[in-house]
DORO-527118 format. One record per atom (N, C-alpha, C, O, CB): residue in one letter; atom name; x, y, z. Coordinates in pm, whole numbers. Glycine has a CB too. Example, Ala and Ser with C-alpha at 12.3 -4.5 7.8 and 13.67 -1.06 7.14 Angstrom:
REM residues 2
+------+------+--------+--------+--------+
: code : site :     xx :     yy :     zz :
+------+------+--------+--------+--------+
:    A :    N :   1319 :   -569 :    780 :
:    A :   CA :   1230 :   -450 :    780 :
:    A :    C :   1320 :   -330 :    780 :
:    A :    O :   1424 :   -332 :    846 :
:    A :   CB :   1131 :   -447 :    905 :
:    S :    N :   1285 :   -225 :    708 :
:    S :   CA :   1367 :   -106 :    714 :
:    S :    C :   1290 :      3 :    787 :
:    S :    O :   1341 :    114 :    804 :
:    S :   CB :   1408 :    -60 :    572 :
+------+------+--------+--------+--------+
***
This chain:
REM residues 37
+------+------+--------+--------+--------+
: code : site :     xx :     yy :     zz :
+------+------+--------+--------+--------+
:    X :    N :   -256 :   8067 :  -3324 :
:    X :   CA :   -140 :   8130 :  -3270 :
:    X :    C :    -21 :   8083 :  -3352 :
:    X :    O :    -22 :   7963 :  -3381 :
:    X :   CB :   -123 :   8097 :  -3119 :
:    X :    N :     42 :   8127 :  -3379 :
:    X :   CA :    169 :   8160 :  -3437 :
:    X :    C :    333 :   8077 :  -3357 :
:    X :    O :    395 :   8151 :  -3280 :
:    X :   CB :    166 :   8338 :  -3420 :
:    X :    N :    374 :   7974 :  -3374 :
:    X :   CA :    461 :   7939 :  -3332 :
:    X :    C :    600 :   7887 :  -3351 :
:    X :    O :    614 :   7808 :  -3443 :
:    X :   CB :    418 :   7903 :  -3300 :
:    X :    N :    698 :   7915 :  -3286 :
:    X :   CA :    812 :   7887 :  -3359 :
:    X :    C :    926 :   7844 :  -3243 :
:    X :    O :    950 :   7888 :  -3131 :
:    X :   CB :    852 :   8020 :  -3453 :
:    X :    N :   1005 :   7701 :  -3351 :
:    X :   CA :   1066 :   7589 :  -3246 :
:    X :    C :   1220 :   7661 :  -3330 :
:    X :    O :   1234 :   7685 :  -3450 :
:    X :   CB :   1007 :   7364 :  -3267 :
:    X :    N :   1297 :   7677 :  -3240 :
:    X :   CA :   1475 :   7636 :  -3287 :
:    X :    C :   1483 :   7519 :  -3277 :
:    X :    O :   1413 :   7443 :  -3211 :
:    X :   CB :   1606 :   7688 :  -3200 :
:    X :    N :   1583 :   7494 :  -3353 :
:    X :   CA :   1666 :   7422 :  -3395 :
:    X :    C :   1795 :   7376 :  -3356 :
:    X :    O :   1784 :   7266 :  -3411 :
:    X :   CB :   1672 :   7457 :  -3473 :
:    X :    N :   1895 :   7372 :  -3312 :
:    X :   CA :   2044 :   7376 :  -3332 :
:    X :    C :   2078 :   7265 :  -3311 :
:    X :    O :   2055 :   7217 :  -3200 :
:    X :   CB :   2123 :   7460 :  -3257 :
:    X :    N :   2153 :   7176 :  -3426 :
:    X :   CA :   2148 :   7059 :  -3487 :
:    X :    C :   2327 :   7045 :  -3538 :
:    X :    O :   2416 :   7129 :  -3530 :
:    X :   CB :   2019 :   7066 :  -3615 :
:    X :    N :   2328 :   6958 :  -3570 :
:    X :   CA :   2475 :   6874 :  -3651 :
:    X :    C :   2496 :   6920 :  -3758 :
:    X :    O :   2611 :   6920 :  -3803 :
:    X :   CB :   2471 :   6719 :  -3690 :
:    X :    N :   2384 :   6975 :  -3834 :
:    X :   CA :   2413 :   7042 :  -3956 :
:    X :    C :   2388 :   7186 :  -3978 :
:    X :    O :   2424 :   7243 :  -4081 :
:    X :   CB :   2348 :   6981 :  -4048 :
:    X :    N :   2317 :   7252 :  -3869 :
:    X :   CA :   2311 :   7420 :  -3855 :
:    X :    C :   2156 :   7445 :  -3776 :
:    X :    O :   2067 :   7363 :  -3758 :
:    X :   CB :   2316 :   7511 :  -4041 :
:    X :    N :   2160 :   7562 :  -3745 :
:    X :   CA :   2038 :   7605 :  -3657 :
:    X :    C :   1919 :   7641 :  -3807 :
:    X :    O :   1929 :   7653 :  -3929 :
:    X :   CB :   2088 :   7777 :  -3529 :
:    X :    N :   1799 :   7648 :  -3691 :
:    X :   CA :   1719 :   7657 :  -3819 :
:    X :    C :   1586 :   7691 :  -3752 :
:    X :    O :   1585 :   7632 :  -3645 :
:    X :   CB :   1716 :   7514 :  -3918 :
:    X :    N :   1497 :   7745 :  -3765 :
:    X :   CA :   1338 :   7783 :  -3712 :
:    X :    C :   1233 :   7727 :  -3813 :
:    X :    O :   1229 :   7739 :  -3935 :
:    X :   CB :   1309 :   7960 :  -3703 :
:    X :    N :   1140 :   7654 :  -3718 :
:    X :   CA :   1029 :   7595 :  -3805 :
:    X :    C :    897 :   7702 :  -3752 :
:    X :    O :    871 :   7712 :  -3632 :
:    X :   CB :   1002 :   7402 :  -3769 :
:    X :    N :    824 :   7774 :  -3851 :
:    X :   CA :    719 :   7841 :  -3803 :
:    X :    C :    606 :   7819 :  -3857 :
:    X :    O :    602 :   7830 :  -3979 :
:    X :   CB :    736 :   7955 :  -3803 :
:    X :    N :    472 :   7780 :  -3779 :
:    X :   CA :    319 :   7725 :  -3802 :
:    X :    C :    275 :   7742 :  -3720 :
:    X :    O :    328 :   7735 :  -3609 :
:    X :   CB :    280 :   7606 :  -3830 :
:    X :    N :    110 :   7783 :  -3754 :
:    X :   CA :     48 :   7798 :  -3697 :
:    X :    C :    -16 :   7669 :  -3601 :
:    X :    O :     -8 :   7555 :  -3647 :
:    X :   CB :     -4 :   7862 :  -3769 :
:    X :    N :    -56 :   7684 :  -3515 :
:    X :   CA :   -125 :   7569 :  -3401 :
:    X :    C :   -248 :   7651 :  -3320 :
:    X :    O :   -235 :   7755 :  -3255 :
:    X :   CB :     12 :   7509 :  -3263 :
:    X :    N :   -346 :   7590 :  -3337 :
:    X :   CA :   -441 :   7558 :  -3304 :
:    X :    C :   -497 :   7469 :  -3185 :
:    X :    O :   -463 :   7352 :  -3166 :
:    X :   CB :   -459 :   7534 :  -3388 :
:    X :    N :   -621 :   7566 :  -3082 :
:    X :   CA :   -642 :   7483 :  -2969 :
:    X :    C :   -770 :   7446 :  -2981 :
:    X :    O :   -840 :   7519 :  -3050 :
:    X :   CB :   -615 :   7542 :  -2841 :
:    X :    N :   -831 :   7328 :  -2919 :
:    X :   CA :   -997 :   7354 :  -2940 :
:    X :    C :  -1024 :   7259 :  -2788 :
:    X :    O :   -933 :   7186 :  -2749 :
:    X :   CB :  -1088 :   7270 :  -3131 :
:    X :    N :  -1102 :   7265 :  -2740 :
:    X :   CA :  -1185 :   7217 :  -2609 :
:    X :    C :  -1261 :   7072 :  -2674 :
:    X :    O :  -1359 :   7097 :  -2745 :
:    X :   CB :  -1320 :   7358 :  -2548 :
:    X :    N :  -1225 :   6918 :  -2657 :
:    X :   CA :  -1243 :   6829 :  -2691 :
:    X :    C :  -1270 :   6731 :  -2501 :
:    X :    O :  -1199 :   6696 :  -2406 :
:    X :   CB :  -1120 :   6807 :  -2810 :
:    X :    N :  -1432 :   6725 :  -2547 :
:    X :   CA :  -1484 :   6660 :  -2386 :
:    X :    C :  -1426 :   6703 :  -2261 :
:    X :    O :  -1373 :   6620 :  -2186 :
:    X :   CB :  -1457 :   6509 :  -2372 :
:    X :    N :  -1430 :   6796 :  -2240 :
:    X :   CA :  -1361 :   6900 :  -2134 :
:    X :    C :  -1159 :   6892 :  -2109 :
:    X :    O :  -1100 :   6884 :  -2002 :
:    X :   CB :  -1451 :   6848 :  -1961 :
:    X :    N :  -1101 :   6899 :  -2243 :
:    X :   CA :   -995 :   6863 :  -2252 :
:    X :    C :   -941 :   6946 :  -2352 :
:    X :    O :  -1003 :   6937 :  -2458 :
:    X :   CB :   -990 :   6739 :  -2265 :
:    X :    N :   -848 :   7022 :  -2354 :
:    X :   CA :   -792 :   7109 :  -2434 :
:    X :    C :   -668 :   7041 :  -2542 :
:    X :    O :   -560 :   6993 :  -2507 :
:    X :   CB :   -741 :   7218 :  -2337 :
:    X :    N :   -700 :   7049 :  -2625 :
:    X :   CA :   -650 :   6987 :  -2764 :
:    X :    C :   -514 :   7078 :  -2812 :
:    X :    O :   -529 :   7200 :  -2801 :
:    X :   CB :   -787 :   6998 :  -2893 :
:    X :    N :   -390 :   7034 :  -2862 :
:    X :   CA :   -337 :   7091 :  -2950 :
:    X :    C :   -367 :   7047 :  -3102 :
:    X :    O :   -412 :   6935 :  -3130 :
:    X :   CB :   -217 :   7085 :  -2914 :
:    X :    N :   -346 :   7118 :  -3171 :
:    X :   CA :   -372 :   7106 :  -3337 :
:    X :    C :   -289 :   7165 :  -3428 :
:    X :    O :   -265 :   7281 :  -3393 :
:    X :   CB :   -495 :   7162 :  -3379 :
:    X :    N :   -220 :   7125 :  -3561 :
:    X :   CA :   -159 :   7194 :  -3692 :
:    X :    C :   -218 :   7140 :  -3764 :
:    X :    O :   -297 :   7051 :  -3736 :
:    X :   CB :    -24 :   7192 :  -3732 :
:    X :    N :   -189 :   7190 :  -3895 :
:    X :   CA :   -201 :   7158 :  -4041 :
:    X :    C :    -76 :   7084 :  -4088 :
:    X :    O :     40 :   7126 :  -4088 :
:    X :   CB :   -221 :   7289 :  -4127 :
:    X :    N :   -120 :   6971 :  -4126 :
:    X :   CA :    -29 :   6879 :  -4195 :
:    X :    C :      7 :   6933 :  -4337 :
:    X :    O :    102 :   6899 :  -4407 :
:    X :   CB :    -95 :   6738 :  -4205 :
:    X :    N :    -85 :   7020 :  -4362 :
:    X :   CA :    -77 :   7029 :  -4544 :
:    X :    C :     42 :   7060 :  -4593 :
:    X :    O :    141 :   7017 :  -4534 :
:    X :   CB :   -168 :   7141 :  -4617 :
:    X :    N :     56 :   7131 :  -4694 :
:    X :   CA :    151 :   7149 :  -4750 :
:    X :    C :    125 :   7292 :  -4827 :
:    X :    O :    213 :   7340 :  -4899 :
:    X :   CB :    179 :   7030 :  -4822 :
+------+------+--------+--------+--------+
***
C-alpha cells in the first residue's frame, strides 16, 4: 500500500511517500518498509 505522511515544519511543508507493507508474524500483524535507497 502506498503511503503518505505531511509534513509542516520550521522550514516548509513537505510529503514523504513509500510504500509499507503488512505481513501476519505469530498471529500478530506486522508493519514493514524498505530502508533502501
Amino acid at each position: 500500500m502506498e503511503v503518505a505522511q505531511k509534513f509542516n515544519g520550521k522550514y516548509g511543508n513537505f510529503t514523504i511517500v513509500q510504500d509499507v507493507y503488512v505481513t501476519l508474524v505469530e498471529e500478530e500483524w506486522r508493519v514493514m518498509w524498505d530502508y533502501g535507497e
